[in-house]
N, C-alpha and C positions, 0 to 999 in steps of 0.2 A: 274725235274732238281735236283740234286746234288753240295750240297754247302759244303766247310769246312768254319769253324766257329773258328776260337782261339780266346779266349780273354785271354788276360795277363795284370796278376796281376798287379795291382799300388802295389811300395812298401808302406808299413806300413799298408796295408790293412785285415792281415790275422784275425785280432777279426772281422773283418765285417764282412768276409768271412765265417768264423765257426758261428758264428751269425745267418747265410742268408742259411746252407746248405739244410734246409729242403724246403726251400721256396722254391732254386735252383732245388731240387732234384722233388718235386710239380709239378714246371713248366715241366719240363724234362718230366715228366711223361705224360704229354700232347702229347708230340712227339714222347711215344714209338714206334710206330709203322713207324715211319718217319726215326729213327737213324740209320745207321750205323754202327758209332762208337763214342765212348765218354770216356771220362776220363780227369783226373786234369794232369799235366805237373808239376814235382815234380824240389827242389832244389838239390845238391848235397847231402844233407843227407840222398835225398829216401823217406821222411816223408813230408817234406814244401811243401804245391801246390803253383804254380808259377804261373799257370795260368788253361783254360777250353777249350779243345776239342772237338767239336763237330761234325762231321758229317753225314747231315742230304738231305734226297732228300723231298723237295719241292715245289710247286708249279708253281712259278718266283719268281722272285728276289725281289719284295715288300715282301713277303713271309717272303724269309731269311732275312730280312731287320728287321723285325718286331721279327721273329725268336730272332735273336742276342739281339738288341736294346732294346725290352722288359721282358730281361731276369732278375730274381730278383738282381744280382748284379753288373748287369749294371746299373740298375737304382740305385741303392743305391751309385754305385760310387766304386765299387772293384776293377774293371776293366782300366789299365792305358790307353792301346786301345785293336781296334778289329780288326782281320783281315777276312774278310769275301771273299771266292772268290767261284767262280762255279767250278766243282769240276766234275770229270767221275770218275768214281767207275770201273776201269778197269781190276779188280780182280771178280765183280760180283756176289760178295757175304757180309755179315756183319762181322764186329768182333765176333761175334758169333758163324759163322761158321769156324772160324778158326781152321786150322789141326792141326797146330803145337804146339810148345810145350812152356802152358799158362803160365806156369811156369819162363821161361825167363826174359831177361832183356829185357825191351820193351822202345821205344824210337818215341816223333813225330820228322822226318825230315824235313824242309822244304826248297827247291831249289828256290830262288829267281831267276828270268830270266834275263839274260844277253841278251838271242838272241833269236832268230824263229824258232831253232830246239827241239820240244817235247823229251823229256824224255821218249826211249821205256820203256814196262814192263822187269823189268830183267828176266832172262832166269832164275834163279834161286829163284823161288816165296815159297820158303819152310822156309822164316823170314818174309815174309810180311802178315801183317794184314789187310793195308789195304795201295791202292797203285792208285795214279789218277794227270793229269795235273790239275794245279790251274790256271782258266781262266778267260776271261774277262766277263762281264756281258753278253754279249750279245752270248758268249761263243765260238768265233770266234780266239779272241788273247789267245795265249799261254804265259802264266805270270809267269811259272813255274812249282814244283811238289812237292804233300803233301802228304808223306807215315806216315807210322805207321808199325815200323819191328822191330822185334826181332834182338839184336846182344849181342855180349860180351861186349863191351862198345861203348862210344859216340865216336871214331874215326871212328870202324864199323861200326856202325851207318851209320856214314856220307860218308864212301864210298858203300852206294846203292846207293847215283845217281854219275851222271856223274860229275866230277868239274868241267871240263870247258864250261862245257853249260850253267853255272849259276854264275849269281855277288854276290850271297851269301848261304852258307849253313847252315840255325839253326839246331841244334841238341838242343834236348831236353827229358827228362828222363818223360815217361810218364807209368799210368797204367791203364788196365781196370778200366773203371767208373761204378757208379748205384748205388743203394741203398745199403750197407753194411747191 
């Protein structure tokens, strides 16, 4: 099973944070072989992490549960909440293998659901890194959709999904994650 994983930052957290990254980065290391994709969700000046990207195929859902929850700064309190949902990997491949061009402005989307119509893959997959419905546990309900694609800015961004299939759409400035 395929989970996304964000936690987003509590404000006034980031000395905890640069504090905790190697603990962070430790943990992670556990799950090389499990990830995805990963990376921090940055502020408007391209440098502040906002927040933490993960995803990661697993087990079940106690799994990602323990995943998330017993991550070093979650426990420490970095983290304002978490958004944890099951997740298809409808692309097929990791941030890794991505073709295009790494260089980019790269962005997490996230489509909050409005209704019961899934999010196709777009026709045009040469921005997306990485591209999947965000579903319910049991992985039946369709709760939305959590891309990771390259565009010019955060409006592009936000038009790879659909707007009106969705009550909300975050746009958020992210970049490949790992060890520097």
């Amino acid at each position: 099973m395929e989970f996304l994983c964000y936690h987003r930052d509590r404000p006034g957290s980031l000395a905890l944070r640069q504090e905790l990254v190697e603990a962070h980065w430790s943990y992670m290391d556990g799950f090389a072989a499990e990830l995805i994709a990963r990376g921090p969700t940055l502020a408007a000046d391209g440098e502040t992490p906002t927040g933490s990207v993960h995803i990661a195929e697993l087990p079940d859902v106690a799994a990602a549960r323990a995943f998330a929850f017993d991550e070093p700064g979650y426990q420490a309190g970095v983290y304002r909440d978490v958004l944890l949902r099951r997740w298809r990997n409808e692309l097929g491949r990791d941030m890794w293998a991505f073709p295009g061009d790494r260089d980019a402005r790269r962005y997490l989307v996230l489509g909050l659901g409005a209704g019961l119509i899934e999010e196709p893959v777009p026709a045009d997959r040469d921005a997306l890194i990485a591209f999947g419905p965000l579903l319910s546990d049991d992985g039946n309900a369709w709760l939305g959709t959590g891309a990771l694609v390259t565009a010019p800015g955060p409006d592009a961004a936000r038009a790879s999904l659909t707007a009106g299939l969705y009550a909300e759409i975050e746009v958020h400035a992210w970049e490949f994650g790992g060890r520097r």
